[in-house]
C-alpha positions as CSV (number, residue, x, y, z in Angstrom):
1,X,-7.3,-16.3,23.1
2,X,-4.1,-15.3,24.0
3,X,-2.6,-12.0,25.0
4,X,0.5,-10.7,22.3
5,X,3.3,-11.9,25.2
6,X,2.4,-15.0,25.3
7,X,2.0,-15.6,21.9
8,X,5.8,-14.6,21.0
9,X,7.0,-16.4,23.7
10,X,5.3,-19.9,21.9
11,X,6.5,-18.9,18.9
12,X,10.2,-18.3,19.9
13,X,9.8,-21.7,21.3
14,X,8.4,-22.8,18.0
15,X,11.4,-21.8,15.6
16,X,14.3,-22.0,18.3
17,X,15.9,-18.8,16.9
18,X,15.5,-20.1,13.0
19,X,13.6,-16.7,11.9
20,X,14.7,-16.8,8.3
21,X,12.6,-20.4,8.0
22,X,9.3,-19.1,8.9
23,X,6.8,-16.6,7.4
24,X,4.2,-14.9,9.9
25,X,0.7,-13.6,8.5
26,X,-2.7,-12.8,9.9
27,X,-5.9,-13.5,8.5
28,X,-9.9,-13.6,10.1
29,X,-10.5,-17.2,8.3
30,X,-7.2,-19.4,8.7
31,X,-8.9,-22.2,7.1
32,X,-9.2,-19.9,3.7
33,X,-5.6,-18.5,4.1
34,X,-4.5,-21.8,4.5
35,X,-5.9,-23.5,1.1
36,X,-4.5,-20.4,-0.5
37,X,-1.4,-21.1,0.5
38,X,-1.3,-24.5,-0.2
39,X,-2.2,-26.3,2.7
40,X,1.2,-26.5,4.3
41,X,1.9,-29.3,6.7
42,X,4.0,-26.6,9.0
43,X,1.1,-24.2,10.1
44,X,0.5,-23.9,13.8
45,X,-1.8,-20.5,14.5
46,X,-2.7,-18.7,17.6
47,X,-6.1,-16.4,18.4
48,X,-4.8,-13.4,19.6
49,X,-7.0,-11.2,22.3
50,X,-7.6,-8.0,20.2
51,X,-5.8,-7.2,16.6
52,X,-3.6,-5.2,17.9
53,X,-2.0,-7.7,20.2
54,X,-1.9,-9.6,17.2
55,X,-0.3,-6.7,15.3
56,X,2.5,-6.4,17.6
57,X,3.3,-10.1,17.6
58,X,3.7,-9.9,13.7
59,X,5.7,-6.9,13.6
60,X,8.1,-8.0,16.6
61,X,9.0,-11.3,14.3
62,X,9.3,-9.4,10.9
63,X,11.7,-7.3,13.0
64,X,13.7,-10.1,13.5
65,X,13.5,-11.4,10.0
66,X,10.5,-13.7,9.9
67,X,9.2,-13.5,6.2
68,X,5.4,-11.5,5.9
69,X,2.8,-14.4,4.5
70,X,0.4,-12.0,4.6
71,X,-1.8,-10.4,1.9
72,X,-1.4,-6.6,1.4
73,X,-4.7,-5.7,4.0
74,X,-3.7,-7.1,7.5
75,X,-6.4,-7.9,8.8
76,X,-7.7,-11.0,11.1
77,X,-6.8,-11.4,15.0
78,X,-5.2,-14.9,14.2
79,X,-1.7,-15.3,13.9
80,X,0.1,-18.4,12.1
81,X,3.1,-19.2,11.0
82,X,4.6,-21.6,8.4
83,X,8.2,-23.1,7.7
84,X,9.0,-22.0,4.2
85,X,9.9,-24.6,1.2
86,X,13.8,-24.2,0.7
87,X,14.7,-24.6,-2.8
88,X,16.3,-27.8,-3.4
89,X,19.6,-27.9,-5.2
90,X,19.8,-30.5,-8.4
91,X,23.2,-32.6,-8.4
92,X,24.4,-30.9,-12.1
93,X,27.3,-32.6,-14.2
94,X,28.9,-30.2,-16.7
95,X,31.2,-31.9,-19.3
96,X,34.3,-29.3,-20.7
């Protein structure tokens, strides 16, 4: 377990400043959250102390515009993150 400090400071090492990338959630079963969220091969999580550390790491990084991946209740002590699918751009010929 971790205390909410040392959490954001992995983190910030984690996504080297790219905060738009990255969605942050919390959940009490990160197995489960991560199935429902398609098993993505970017997931590191961290077990925070208490929930309010983990509270304070997720609303420091949605401050500084991390996406919210979590569900409506916030609830869980575990804190994860996970680089977001950019849409990719098909090559498009138009003919005038």
């Amino acid at each position: 377990m971790a205390a909410s400090l040392t959490i954001i400071d992995q983190i910030e090492k984690a996504v080297d400043g790219d905060y738009e990338d990255w969605q942050i959630g919390l959940t009490d079963d990160s197995a489960s959250r991560k199935a429902e969220l398609g098993n993505p091969l970017s997931w590191l999580q961290w077990q925070a102390e208490t929930f309010q550390d983990a509270q304070k790491v997720l609303d420091h990084f949605i401050k500084k515009g991390m996406g919210n991946a979590g569900s409506i209740k916030k609830i869980g002590d575990t804190v994860y993150i996970l680089l977001m699918d950019k849409p990719r751009v098909k090559a498009m010929t138009y003919v005038f």
